[in-house]
VEXFIMI-315073 format. One record per residue (C-alpha): x, y, z; residue number from 0. Coordinates in steps of 0.05 Angstrom, whole numbers, plus 5000, padded with zeros to 4 digits. Example, Ala and Ser with C-alpha at 12.3 -4.5 7.8 and 13.67 -1.06 7.14 Angstrom:
// residues 2
+------+------+------+-----+
|   c1 |   c2 |   c3 |   i |
+------+------+------+-----+
| 5246 | 4910 | 5156 |   0 |
| 5273 | 4979 | 5143 |   1 |
+------+------+------+-----+
END
This chain:
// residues 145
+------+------+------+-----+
|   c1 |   c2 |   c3 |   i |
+------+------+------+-----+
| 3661 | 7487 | 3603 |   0 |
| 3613 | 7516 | 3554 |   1 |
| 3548 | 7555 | 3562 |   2 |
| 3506 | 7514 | 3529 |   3 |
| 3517 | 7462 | 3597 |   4 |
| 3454 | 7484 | 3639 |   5 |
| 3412 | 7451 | 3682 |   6 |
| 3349 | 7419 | 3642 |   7 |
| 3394 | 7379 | 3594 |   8 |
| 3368 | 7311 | 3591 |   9 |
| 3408 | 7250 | 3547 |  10 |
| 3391 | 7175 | 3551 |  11 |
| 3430 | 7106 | 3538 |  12 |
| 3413 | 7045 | 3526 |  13 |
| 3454 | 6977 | 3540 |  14 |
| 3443 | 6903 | 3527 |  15 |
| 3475 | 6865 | 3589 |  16 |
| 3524 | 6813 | 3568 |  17 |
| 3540 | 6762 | 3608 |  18 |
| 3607 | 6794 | 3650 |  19 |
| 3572 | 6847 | 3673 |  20 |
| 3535 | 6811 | 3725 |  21 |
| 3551 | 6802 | 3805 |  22 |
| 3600 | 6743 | 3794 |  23 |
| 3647 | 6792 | 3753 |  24 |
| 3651 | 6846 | 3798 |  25 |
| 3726 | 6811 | 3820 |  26 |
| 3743 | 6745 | 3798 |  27 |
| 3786 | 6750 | 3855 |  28 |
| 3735 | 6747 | 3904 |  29 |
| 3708 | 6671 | 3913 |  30 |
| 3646 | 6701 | 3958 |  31 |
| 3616 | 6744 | 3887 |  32 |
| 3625 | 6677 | 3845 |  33 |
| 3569 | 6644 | 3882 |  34 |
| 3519 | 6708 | 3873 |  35 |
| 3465 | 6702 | 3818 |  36 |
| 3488 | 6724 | 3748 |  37 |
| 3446 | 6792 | 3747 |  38 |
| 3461 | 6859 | 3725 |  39 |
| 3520 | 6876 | 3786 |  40 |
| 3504 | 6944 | 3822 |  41 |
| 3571 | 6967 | 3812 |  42 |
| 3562 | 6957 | 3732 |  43 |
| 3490 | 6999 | 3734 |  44 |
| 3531 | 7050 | 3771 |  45 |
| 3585 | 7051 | 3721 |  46 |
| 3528 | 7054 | 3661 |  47 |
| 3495 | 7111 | 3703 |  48 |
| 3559 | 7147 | 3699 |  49 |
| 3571 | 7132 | 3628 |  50 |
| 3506 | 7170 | 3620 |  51 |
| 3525 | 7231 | 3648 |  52 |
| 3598 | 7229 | 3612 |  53 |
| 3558 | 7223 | 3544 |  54 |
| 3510 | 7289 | 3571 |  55 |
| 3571 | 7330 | 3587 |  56 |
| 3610 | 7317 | 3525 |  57 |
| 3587 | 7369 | 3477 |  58 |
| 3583 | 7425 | 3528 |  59 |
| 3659 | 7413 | 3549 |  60 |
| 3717 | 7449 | 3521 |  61 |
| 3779 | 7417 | 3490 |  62 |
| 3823 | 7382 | 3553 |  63 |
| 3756 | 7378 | 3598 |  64 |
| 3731 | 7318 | 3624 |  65 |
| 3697 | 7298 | 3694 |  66 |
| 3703 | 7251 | 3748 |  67 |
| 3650 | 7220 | 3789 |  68 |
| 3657 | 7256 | 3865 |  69 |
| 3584 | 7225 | 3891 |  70 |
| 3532 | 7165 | 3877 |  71 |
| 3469 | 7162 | 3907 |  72 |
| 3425 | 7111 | 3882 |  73 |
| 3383 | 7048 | 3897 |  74 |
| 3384 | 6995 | 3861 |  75 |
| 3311 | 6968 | 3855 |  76 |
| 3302 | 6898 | 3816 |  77 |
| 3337 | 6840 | 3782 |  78 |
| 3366 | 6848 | 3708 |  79 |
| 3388 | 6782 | 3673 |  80 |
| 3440 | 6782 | 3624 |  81 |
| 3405 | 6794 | 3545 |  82 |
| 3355 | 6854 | 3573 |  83 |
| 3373 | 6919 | 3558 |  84 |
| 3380 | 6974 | 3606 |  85 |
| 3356 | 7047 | 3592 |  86 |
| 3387 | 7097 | 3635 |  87 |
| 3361 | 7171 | 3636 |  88 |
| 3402 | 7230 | 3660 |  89 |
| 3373 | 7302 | 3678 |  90 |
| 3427 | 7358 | 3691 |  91 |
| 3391 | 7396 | 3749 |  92 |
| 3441 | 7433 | 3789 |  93 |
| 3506 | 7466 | 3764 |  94 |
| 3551 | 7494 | 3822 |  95 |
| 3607 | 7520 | 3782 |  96 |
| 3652 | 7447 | 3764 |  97 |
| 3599 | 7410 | 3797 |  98 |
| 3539 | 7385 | 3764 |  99 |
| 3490 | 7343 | 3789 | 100 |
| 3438 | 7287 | 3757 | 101 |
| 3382 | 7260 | 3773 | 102 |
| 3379 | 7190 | 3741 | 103 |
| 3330 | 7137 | 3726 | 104 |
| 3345 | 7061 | 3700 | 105 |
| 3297 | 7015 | 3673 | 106 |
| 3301 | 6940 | 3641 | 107 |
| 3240 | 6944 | 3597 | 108 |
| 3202 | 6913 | 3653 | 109 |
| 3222 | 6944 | 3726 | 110 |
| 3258 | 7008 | 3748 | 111 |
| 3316 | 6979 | 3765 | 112 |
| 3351 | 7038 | 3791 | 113 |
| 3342 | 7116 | 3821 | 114 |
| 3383 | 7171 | 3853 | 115 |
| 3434 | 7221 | 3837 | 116 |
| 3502 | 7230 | 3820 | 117 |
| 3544 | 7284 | 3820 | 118 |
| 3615 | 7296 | 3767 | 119 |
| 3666 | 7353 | 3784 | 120 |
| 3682 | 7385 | 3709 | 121 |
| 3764 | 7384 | 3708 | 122 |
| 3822 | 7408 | 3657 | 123 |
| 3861 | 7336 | 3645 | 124 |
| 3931 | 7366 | 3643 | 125 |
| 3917 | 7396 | 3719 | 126 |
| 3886 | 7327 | 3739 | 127 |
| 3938 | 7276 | 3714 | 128 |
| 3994 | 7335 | 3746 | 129 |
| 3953 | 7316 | 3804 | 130 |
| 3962 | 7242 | 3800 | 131 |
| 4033 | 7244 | 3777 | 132 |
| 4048 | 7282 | 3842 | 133 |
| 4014 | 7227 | 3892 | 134 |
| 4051 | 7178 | 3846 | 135 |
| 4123 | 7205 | 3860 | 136 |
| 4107 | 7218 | 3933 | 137 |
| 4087 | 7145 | 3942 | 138 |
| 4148 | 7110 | 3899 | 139 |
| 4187 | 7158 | 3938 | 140 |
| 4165 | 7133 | 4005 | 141 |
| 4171 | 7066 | 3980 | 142 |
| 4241 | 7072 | 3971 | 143 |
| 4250 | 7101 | 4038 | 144 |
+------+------+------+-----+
END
């Protein structure tokens, strides 16, 4: 991570809902969602939300860096229909080391349609998909058990 990440930094997106990014699309699997109104899903305003903070952290990260989401606290506040766009704003106000933390705001033009925080864990990707490739060997292994 680079010293140019501090807390202050402030980055917003914007994104025109299309139509499978509503409630029904969440899992097509899941016959309960497909009767929900087609709105903008709180799952997918999460996901945007942490889109957000990926595109704030980008520049200050070194080569191999990347970060997951480890926290998500937000309310989701109003209805978005498909064809609105949705502004999200990010603020980096705490750094803990890895750990930085937003505070983030979503609008639709018309309503707030979102508020919390979220915090992302900064990580080297060759450590990280070691990680994964462990857990992935330990489970094939037990399944052959």
């Amino acid at each position: 991570m680079k010293p140019t990440l501090t807390a202050g930094l402030k980055h917003s997106f914007s994104y025109t809902v299309p139509p499978n990014k509503t409630v029904p699309h969440i899992y097509d699997e899941a016959p309960e969602l497909q009767t929900m109104p087609d709105v903008f899903a709180t799952a997918f305003m999460i996901g945007l939300m942490e889109w957000t903070c990926v595109q704030l952290l980008a520049p200050h990260l070194d080569d191999g860096e990347g970060s997951l989401g480890v926290h998500v606290d937000v309310s989701h506040k109003a209805a978005t229909p498909p064809g609105m766009t949705v502004t999200v704003e990010a603020e980096c106000i705490e750094l803990r080391g890895p750990r930085a933390k937003f505070k983030l705001r979503a609008h639709d033009g018309i309503d707030e349609i979102g508020a919390g925080t979220h915090d992302r864990f900064i990580v080297g990707w060759d450590r990280f998909k070691r990680g994964v490739a462990a857990k992935t060997a330990k489970v094939l292994e037990e399944a052959a058990l």
